[in-house]
N, CA, C and O of each residue as an XYZ file, in Angstrom:
424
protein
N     -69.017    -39.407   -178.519
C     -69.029    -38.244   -179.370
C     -69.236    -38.726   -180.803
O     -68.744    -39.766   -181.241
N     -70.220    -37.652   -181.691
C     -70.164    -38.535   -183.382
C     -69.542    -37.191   -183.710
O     -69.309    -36.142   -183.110
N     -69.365    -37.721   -185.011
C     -69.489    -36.592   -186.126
C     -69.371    -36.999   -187.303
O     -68.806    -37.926   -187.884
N     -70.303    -35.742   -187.670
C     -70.639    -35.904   -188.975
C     -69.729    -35.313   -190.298
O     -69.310    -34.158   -190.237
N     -69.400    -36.285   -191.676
C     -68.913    -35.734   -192.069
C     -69.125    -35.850   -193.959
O     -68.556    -36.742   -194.589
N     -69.783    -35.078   -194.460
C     -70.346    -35.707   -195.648
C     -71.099    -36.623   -196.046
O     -71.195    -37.464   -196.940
N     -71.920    -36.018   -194.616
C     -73.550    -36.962   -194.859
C     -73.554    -38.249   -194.165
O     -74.546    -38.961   -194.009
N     -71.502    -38.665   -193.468
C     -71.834    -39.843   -192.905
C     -71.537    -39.659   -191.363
O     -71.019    -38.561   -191.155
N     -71.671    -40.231   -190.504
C     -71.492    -40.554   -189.240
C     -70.810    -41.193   -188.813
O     -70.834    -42.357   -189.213
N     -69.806    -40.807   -187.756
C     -68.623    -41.269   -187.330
C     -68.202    -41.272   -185.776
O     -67.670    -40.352   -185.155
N     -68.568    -42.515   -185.321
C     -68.384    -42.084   -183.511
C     -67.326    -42.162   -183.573
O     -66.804    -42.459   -184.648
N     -66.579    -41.926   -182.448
C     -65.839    -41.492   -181.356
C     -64.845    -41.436   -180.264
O     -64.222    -40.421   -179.955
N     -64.714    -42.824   -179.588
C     -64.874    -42.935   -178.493
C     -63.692    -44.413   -177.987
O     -62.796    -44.841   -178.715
N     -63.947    -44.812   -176.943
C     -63.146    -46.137   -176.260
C     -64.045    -46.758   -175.713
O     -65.158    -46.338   -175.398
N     -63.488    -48.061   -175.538
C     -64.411    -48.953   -174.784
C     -63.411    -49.702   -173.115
O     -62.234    -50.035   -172.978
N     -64.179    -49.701   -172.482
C     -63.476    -50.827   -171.556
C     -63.487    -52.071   -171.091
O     -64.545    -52.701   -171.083
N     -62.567    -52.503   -170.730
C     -62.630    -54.159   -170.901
C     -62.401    -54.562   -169.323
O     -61.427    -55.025   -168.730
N     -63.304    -54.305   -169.037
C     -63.147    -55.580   -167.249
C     -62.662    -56.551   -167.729
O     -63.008    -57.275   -168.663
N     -61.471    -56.556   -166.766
C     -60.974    -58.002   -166.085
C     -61.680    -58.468   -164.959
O     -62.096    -57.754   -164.046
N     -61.834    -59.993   -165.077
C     -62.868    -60.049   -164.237
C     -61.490    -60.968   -163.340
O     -60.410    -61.446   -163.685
N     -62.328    -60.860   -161.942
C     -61.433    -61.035   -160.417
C     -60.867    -62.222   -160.627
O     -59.698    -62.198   -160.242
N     -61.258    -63.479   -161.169
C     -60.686    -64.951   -161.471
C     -60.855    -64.873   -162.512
O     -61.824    -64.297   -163.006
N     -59.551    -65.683   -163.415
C     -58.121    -65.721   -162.128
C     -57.644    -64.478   -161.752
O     -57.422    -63.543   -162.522
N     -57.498    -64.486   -160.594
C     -56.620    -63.027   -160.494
C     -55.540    -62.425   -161.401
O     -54.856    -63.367   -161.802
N     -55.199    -61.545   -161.778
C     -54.330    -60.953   -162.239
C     -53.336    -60.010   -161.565
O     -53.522    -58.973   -160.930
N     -52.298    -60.630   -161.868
C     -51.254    -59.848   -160.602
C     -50.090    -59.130   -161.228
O     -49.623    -59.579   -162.275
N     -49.457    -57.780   -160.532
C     -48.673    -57.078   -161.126
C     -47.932    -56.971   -160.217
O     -48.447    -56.129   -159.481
N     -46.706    -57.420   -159.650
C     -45.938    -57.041   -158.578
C     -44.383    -56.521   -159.156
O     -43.605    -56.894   -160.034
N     -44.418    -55.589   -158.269
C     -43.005    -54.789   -158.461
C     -41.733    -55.310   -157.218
O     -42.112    -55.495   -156.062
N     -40.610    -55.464   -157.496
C     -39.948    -56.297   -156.682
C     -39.091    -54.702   -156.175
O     -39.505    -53.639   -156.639
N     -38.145    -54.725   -155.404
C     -37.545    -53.969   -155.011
C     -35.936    -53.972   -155.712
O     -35.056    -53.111   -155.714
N     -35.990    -55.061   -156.168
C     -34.354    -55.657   -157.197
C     -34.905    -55.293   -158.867
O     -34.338    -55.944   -159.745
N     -35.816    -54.439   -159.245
C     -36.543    -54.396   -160.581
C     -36.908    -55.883   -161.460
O     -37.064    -56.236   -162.629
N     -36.921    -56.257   -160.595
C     -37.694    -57.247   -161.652
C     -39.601    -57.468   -161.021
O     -39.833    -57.339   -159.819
N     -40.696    -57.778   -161.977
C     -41.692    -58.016   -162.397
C     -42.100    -59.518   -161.599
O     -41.279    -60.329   -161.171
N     -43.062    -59.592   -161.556
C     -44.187    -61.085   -161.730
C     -44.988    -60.191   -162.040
O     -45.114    -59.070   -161.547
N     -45.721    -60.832   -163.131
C     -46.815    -60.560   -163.480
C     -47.609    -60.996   -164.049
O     -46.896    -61.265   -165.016
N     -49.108    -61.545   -164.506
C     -49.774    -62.465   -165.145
C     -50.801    -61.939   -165.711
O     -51.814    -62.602   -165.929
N     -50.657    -60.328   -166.117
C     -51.669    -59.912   -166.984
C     -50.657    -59.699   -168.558
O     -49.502    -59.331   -168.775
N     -51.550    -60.048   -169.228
C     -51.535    -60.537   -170.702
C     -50.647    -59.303   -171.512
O     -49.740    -59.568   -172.301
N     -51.023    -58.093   -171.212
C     -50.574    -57.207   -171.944
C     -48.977    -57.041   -171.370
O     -48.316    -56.328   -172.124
N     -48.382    -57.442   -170.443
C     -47.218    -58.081   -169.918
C     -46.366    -58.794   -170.081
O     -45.138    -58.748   -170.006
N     -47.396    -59.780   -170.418
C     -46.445    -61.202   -170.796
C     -44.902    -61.175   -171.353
O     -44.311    -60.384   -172.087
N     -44.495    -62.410   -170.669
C     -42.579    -61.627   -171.081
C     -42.215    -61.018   -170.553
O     -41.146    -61.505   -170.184
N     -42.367    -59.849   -170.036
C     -41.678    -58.925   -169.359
C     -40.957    -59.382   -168.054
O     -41.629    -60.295   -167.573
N     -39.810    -59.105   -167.251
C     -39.210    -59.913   -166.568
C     -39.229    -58.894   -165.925
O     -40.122    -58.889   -165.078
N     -37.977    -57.091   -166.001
C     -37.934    -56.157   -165.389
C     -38.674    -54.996   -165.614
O     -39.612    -54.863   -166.400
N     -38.026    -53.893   -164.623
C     -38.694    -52.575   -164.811
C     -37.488    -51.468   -164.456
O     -36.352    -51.534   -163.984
N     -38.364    -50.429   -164.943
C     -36.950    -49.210   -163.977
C     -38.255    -48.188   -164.125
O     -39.193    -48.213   -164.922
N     -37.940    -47.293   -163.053
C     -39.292    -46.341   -162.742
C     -38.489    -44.754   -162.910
O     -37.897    -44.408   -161.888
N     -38.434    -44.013   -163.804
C     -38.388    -42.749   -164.186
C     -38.886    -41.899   -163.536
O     -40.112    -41.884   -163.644
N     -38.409    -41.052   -162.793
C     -38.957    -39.668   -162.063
C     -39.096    -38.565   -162.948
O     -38.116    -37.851   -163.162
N     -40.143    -38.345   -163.465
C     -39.788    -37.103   -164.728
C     -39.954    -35.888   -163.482
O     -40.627    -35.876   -162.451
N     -39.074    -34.956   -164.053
C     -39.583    -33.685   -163.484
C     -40.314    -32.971   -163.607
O     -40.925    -32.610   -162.601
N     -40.703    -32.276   -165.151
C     -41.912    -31.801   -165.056
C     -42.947    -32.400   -166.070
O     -43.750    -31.765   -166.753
N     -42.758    -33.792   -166.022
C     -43.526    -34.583   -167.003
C     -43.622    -35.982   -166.001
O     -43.006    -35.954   -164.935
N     -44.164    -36.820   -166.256
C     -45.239    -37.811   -165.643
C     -44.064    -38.897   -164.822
O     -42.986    -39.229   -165.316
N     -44.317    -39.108   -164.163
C     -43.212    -40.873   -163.774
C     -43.718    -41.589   -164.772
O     -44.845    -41.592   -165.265
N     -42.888    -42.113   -164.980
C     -42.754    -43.496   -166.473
C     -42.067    -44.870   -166.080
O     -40.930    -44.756   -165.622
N     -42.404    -45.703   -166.151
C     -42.502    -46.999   -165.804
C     -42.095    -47.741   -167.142
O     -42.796    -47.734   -168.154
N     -40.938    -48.349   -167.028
C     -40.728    -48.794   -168.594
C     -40.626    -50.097   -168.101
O     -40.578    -50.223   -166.878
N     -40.567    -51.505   -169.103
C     -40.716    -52.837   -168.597
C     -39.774    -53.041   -169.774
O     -39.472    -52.293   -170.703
N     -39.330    -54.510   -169.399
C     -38.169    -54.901   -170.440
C     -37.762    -56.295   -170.454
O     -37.010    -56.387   -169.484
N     -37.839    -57.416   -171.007
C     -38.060    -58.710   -171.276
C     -36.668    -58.911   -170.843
O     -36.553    -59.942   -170.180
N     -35.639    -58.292   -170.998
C     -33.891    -59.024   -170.472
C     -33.713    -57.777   -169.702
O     -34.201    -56.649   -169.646
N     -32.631    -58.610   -169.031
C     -31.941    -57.648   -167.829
C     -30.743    -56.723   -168.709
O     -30.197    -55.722   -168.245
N     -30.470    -57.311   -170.098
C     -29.124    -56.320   -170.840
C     -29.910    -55.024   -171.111
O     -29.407    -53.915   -170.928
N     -31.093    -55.199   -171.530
C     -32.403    -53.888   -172.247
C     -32.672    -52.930   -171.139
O     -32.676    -51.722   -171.374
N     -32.943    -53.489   -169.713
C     -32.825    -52.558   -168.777
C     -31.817    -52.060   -168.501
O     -31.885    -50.980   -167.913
N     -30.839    -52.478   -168.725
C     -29.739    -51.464   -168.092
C     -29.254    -50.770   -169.521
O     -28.518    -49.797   -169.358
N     -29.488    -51.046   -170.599
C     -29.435    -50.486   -171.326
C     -30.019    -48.861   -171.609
O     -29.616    -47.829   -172.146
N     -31.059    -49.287   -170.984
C     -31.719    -47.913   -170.899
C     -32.905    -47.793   -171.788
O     -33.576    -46.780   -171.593
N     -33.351    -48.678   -172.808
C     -34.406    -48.379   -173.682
C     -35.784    -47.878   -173.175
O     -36.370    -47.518   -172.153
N     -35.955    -48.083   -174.588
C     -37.754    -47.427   -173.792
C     -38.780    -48.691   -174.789
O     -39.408    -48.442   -175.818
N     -38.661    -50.159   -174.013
C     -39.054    -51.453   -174.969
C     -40.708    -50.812   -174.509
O     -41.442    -50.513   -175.451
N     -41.132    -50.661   -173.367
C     -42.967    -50.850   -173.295
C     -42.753    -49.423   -172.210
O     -42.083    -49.691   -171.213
N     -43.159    -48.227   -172.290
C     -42.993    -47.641   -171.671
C     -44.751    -46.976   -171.106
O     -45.660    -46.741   -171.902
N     -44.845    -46.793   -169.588
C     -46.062    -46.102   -168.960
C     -46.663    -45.147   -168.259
O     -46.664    -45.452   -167.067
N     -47.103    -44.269   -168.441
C     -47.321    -42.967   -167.155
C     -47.450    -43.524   -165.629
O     -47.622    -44.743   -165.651
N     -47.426    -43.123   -164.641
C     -47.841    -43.794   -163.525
C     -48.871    -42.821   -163.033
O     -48.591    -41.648   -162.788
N     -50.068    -43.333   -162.894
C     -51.024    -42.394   -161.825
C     -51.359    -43.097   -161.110
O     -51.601    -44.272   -161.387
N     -51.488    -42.519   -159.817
C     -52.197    -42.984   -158.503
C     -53.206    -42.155   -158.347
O     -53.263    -40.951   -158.596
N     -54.212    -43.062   -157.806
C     -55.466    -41.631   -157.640
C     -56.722    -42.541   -156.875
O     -57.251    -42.993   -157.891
N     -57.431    -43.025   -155.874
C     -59.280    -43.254   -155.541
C     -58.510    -44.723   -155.269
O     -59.198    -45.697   -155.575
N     -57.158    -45.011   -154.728
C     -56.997    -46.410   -154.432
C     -57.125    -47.541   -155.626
O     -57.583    -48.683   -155.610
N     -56.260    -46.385   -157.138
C     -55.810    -47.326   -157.825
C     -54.594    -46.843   -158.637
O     -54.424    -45.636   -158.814
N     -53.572    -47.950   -159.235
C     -52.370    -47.578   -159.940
C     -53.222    -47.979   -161.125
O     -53.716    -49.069   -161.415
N     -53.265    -46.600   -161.837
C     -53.109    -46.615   -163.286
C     -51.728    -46.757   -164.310
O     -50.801    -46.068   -163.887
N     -51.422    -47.480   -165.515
C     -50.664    -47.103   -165.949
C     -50.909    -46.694   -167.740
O     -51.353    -47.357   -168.678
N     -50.495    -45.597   -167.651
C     -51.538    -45.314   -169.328
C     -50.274    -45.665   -170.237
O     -49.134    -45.747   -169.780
N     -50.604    -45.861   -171.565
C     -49.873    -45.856   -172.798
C     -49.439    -44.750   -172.732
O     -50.136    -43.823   -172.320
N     -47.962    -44.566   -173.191
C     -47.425    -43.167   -173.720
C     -47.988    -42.656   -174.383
O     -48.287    -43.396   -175.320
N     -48.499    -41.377   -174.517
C     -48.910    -40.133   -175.927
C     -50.541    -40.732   -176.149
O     -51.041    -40.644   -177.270
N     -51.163    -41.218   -175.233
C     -52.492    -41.862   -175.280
C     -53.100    -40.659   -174.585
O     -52.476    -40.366   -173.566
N     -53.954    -40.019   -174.799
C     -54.705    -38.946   -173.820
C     -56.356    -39.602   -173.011
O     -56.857    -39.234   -171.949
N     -56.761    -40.450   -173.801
C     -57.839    -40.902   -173.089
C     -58.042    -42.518   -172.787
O     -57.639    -43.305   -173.644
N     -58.432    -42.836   -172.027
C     -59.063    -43.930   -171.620
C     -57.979    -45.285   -171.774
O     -58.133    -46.499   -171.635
N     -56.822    -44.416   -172.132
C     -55.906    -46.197   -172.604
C     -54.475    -46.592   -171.786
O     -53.265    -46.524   -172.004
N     -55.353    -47.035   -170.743
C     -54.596    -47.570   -169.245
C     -54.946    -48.968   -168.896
O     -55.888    -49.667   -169.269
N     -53.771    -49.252   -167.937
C     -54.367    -50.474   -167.002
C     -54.700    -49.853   -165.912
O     -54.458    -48.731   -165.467
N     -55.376    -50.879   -165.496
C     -55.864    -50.222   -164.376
C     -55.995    -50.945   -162.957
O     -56.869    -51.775   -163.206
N     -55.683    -51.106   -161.759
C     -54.876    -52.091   -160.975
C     -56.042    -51.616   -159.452
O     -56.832    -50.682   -159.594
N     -55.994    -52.117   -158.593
C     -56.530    -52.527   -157.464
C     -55.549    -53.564   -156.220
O     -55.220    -54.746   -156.328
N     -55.296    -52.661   -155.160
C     -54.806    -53.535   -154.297
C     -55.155    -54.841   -154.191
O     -56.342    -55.157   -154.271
N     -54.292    -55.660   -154.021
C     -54.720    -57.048   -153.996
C     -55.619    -57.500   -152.224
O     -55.738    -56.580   -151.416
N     -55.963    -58.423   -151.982
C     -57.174    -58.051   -150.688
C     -56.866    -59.432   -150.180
O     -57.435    -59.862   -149.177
């Protein structure tokens, strides 16, 4: 999308960034909340706790110590979508294009 605004021009828009298959990048959720994970925007993160909103999105928050999770904060927090055989997880209050974006491992 542009627009114009006093004669100047102004796009728009997002870009996306493939990860490419090697090295793999892995996101695993444990059943005890804690993480492995080896994608970058991660890094650090040890646990998780998964939010059931009711009439707002599941939220996925991550948290570098186990005191912060049980604490309750909100250190990196994410929407959860599932949808075409992939877990998305978008930035909070992001409306377009600004997710990870995940693939069963094979």
């Amino acid at each position: 999308m542009a627009i114009s605004r006093d004669g100047l021009l102004y796009r728009i828009g997002y870009t996306t960034v493939e990860i490419p298959a090697d090295p793999l990048q892995i996101l695993k959720l444990d059943d005890n909340g804690q993480i492995t994970s080896t994608v970058n925007e991660l890094e650090g993160y040890r646990y998780y706790k998964v939010i059931i909103g009711s009439n707002l999105d599941d939220v996925v928050n991550f948290y570098k110590s186990k005191a912060d999770r049980e604490s309750l904060s909100n250190e990196r927090a994410y929407s959860i979508v599932f949808g075409e055989g992939t877990l998305r997880l978008t930035y909070h209050y992001c409306t377009e294009g600004c997710h990870l974006g995940f693939v069963p491992a094979k």
